[in-house]
C-alpha positions in Angstrom: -20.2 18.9 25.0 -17.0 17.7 23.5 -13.8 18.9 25.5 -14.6 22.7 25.8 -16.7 23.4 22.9 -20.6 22.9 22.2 -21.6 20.3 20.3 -24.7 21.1 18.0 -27.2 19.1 16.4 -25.2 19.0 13.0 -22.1 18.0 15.0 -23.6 15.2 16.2 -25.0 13.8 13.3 -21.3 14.2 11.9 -20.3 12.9 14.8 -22.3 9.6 14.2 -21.2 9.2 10.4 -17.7 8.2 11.5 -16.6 4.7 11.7 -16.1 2.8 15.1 -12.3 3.8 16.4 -11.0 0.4 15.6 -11.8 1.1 11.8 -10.5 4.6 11.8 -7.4 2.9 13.3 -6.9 0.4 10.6 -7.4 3.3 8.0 -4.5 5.2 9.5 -2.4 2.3 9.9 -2.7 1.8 6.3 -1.5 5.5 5.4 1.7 5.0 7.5 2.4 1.6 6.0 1.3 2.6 1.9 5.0 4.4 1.4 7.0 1.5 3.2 5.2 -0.7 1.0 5.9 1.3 -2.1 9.0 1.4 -1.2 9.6 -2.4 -0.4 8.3 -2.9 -4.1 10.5 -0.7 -6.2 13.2 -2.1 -4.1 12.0 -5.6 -5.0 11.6 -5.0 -8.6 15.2 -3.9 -9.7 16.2 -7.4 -9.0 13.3 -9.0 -10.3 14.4 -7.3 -13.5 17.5 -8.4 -13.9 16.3 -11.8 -13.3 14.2 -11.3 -15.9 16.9 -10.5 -18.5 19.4 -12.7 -16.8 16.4 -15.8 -17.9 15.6 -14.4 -21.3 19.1 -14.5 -22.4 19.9 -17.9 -21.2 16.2 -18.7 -22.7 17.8 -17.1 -25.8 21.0 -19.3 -25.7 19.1 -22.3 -25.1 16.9 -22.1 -28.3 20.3 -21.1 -30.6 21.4 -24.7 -29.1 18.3 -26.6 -29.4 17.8 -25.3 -33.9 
């Protein structure tokens, strides 16, 4: 018996497949925290990409100096 309903011998074996409640934890942990995650990296990236242009420009300059 689980709660209120029969259990049969399928059930069981289903039952046993799953992995221990600390793993099954961790897993759903990890769903919550995927989307803040993505999130935290698009956020990153749009000044990260500036940066980028902000360097290759003065990377630019710096070589128009240097000939």
């Amino acid at each position: 018996m689980l709660e209120k309903s029969k259990l049969t011998a399928k059930d069981v074996s289903e039952l046993a497949k799953l992995p221990p409640i600390d793993v099954l934890k961790a897993q759903l942990l990890a769903l919550f925290n995927t989307p803040a995650t993505q999130f935290v990296r698009i956020i990153q990236a749009v000044p990260q990409g500036l940066l980028n242009v902000l360097q290759a420009k003065v990377d630019k300059e710096n070589e128009g100096q240097n000939a």
